[in-house]
N, C-alpha and C positions, 0 to 999 in steps of 0.2 A: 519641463519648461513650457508655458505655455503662449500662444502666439496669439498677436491682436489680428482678425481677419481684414481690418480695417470698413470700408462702409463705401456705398455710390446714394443720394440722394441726400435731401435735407442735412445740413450738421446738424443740428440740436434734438437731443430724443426725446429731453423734458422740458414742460412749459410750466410756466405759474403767473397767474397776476393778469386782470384784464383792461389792462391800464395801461397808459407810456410812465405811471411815477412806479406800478406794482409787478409788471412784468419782467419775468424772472427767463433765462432758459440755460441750458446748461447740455451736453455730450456726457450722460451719467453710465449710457445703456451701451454695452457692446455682446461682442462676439467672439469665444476665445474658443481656439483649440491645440491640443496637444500634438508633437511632430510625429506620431503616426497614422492623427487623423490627414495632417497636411499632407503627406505622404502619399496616403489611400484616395484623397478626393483635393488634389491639387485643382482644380477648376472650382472650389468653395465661395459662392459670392453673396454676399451681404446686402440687402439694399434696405433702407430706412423710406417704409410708406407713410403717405398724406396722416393727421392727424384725425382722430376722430373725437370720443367723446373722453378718453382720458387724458391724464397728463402726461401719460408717453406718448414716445411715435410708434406704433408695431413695426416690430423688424421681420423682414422675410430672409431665411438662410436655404440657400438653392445648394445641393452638391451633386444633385443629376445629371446634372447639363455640361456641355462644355462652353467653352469663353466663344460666345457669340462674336461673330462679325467674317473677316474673311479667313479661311480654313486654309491653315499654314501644316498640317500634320505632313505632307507628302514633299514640303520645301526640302531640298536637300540644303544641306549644315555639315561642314568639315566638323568632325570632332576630334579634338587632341587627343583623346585618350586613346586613338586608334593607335598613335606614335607609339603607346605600349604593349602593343602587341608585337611579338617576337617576329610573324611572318609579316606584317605591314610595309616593312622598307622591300622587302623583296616584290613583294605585289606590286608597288610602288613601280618600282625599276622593271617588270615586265609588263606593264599595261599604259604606260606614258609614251606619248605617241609625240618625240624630239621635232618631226620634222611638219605637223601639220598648223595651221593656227594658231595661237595660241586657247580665242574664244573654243573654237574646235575643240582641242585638248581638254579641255575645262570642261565641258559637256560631256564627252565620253565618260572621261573618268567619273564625273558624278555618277554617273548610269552605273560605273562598273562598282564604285564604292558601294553604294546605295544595295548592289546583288550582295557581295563582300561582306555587306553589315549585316545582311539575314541568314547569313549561309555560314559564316565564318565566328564573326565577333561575339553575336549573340547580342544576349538582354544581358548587362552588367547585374542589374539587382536580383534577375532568376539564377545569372552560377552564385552571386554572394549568398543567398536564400540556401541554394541548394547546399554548396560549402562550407554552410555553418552548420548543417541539420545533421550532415555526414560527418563532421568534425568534433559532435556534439555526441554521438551513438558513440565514436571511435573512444570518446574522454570514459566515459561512462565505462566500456568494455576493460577498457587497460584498468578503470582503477579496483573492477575487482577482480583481476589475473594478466600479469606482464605477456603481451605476447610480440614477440620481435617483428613478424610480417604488420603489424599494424601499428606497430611504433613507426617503420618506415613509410607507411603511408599517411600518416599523422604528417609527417615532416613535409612529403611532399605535398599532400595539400594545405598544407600552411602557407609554403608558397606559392599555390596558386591561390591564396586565399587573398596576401600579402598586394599581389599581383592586379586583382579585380579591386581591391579596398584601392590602389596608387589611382587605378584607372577610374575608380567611381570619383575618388579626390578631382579630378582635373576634371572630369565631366561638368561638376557642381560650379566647380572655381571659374571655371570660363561663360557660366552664364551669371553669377552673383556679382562681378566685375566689381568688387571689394579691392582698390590701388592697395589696402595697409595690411590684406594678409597675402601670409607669403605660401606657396606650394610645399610641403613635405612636413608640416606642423600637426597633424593629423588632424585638420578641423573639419572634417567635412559635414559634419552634421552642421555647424554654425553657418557654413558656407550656404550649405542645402537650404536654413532656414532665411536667410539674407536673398539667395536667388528667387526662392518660392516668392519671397515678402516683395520683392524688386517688382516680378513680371504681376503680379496681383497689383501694384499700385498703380503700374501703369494700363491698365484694364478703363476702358471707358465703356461703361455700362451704363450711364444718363447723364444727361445733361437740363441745362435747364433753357427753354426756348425761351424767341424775343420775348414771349407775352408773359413771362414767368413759370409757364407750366412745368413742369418736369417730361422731360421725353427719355423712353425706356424702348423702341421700336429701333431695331437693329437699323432697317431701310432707312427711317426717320435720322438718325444718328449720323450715318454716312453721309447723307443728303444735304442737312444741315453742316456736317464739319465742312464740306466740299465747297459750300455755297459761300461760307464766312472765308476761306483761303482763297477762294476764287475771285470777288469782290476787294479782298484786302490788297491783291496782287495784279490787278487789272490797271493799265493805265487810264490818270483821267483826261477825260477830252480836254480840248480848248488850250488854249497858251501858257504857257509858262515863263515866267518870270527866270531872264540871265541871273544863275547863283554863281557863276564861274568867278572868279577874285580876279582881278585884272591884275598886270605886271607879267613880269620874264618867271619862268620857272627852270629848277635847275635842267641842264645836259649832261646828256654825258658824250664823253668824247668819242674817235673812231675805234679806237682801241676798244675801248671798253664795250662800243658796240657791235665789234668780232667778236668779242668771246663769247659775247650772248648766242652766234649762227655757230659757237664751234659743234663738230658732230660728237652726238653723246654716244659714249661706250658702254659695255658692257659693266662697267668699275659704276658708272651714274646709278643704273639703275638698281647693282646692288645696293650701292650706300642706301639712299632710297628705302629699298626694301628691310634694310637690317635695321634703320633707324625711327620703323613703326612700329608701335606696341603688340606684339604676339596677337593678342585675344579682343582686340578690338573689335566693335560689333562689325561681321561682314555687307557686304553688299547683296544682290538679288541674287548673283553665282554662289554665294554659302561660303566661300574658301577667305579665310584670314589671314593675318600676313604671316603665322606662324607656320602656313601649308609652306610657302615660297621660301622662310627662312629653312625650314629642315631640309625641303629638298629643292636647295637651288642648285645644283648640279644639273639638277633635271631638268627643272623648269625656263630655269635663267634664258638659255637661250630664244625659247619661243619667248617670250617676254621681252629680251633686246632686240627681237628680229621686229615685232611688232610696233614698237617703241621708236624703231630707226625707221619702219614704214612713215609712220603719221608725221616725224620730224620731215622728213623730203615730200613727200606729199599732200600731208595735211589733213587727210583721212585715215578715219578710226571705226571700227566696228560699232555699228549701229546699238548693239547688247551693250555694249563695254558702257556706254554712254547712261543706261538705265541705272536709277537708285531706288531707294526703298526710302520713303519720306514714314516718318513716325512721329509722333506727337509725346513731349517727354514734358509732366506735369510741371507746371511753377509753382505751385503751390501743395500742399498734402491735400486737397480734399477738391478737384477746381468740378467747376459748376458750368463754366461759358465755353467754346472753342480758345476765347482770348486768351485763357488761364493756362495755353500748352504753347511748347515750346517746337515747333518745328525741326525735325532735323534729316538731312537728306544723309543717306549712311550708301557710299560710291564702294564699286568694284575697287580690289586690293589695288587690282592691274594699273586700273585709270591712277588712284593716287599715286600709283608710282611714279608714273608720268608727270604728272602734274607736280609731285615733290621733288623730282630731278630738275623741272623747269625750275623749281622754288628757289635749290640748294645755289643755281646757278646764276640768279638773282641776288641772293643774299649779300654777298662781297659789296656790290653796288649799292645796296638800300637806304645805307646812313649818309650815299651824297645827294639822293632822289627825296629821302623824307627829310623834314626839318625838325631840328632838335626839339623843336615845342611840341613835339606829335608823340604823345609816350606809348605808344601801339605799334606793332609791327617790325620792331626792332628788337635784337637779340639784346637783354643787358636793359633793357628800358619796362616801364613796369607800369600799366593801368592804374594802378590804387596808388600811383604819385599824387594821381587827380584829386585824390581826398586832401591828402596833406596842403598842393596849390591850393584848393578852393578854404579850407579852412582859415585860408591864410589870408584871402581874396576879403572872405565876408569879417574877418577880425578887421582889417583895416579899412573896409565899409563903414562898421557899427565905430570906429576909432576917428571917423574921417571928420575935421571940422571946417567949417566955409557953408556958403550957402550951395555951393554945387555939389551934387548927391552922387553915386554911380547905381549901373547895375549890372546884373548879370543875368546871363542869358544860356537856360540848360535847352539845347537841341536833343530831345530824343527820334531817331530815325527809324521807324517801327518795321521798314523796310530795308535796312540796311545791306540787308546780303540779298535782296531781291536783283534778276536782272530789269525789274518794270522801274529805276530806281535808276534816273536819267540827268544827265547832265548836259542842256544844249554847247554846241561847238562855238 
């Protein structure tokens, strides 16, 4: 099978015609390769350079290099496939430190995992390499003379062959974040090829500046995205116009507003914890919510302890508070900073908090928001909005009198921003 590497600069490879009635252009030229080149030179980047005197673009293909920008190789990353390791729960159980911090805990352990993975785990694909080559000698030996001691060792490293093959599966599957396949299908090569194709797309290797140039300078890159999110997200001076809607807005009663101060338990913060996606992308600590569901025995506690601190006091560990902001493309090929999608990706820890506050909210939310609000309510559904508006503009264009209507789309480009102000 072969794989499109996809492409960073200019879309179009071929041009024709030197005219607005004759010009032609078209995406004819790529870049393909096969899954054990992707494999050997996962860092494969494509770029489409300036035009010169043909009618293609030349394309440059790099596989020396690695993905420019900031050098993530030493980030520690919980990985699931360590759960398949026979001795992991027991490591587990003597190197979690119950009674210090939580943040604390979380640091050690990485330290201690991170020795653990070089010392212990290994490279998955060097024992699979090596277990196939050994497995391969042993086929060949038996099939011209039966010998017993190697029939038994056949068997056993089958299983451990069986063993690395589960673990390489879940390695794959937890960075290819594929919702529609499931674990134990044996797909891991499709996986592998969906994760490779995933973190390649999201690569920002050029953009194109104000003045249309194309920029390819790492520093330049940085500079420019920094400047465009910093501008977009900055308040503007001078006064602002009351948007606030006048009238009474709902309450809620006393009752309702004790439950909100009742003190949360240990039960909170599991729900919490059980009711996030295993493999969801981590935060800057590396640990997903699948570390906290296998071992919440262990963990739960520093977690409630911490959790009950910030509820009575108000304060939270400075780290817990850090995210990892990335940029996830809108488009297949974007060109501007405009063209990505911001997304800040928080410690497991902090969402836990923050979804215990949620879950404790929710009961209340359908007498705070108003039925015409189809967001934010459990049972209620954003894409209502198409069928309303369809319905809005049919009896616009249906409407007779001399009085016309209209309608008015707000897009809030700033929506989730905190610079994103409502005066009192």
């Amino acid at each position: 099978m072969l794989l499109d590497l996809g492409f960073s600069g200019p879309r179009f490879t071929w041009f024709r015609g030197d005219s607005t009635t004759t010009h032609r252009a078209s995406w004819i030229d790529r870049t393909l390769c096969n899954d054990e080149w992707n494999h050997t030179f996962p860092n494969t980047t494509v770029q489409h350079l300036p035009k010169f005197h043909s009618d293609h673009l030349p394309i440059l293909t790099s596989y020396t290099g690695t993905q420019a920008g900031v050098d993530t190789s030493n980030a520690f990353r919980f990985e699931a496939a360590w759960l398949l390791h026979p001795q992991f729960k027991e490591f587990m159980s003597g190197n979690w430190d119950k009674e210090a911090m939580l943040t604390n805990s979380l640091k050690e352990m990485a330290n201690k995992l991170q020795q653990w993975k070089k010392e212990v785990f290994g490279s998955t694909y060097r024992k699979k390499k090596r277990l196939c080559a050994r497995l391969q000698g042993i086929t060949e030996r038996l099939a011209n003379s039966f010998n017993p001691g190697l029939l038994k060792l056949q068997i056993k490293l089958e299983r451990e062959l069986d063993l690395i093959l589960a673990q390489e599966e879940v390695f794959w599957f937890q960075r290819a974040n594929e919702k529609w396949v499931r674990l134990g299908e044996q797909n891991t090569s499709f996986v592998h090829q969906q994760a490779t194709r995933r973190r390649r797309r999201n690569r920002i290797l050029t953009l194109r500046g104000s003045n249309g140039e194309w920029i390819d300078n790492v520093e330049q890159l940085q500079a420019m995205v920094v400047d465009f999110y910093r501008l977009l997200y900055t308040q503007e001076e001078g006064d602002h116009e009351d948007l606030m809607p006048k009238g009474s807005f709902p309450r809620l009663n006393q009752e309702e507003i004790m439950s909100l101060f009742r003190p949360f338990h240990i039960s909170d913060l599991h729900k919490a914890i059980f009711e996030m996606k295993p493999m969801s992308a981590p935060g800057p600590d590396g640990y997903q919510a699948i570390f906290y569901q296998k071992f919440w025995p262990l963990v739960g506690k520093n977690l409630t302890d911490m959790a009950t601190q910030f509820f009575e006091s108000g304060n939270i560990p400075e780290e817990l508070m850090d995210s990892t902001v990335v940029l996830i493309p809108k488009v297949d090929h974007p060109e501007t900073p405009a063209q990505f999608r911001p997304i800040g990706l928080n410690n497991v820890a902090l969402k836990a908090i923050t979804k215990a506050m949620a879950n404790r909210l929710k009961p209340l939310m359908p007498k705070l928001v108003a039925p015409t609000q189809s967001g934010f309510i459990r049972g209620r559904q954003t894409t209502d909005n198409i069928i309303l508006l369809q319905e809005m503009l049919h009896s616009l264009r249906n409407k007779k009198g001399k009085k016309g209507g209209i309608v008015i789309k707000i897009d809030l480009e700033k929506a989730y921003s905190s610079q994103l102000e409502f005066p009192a």
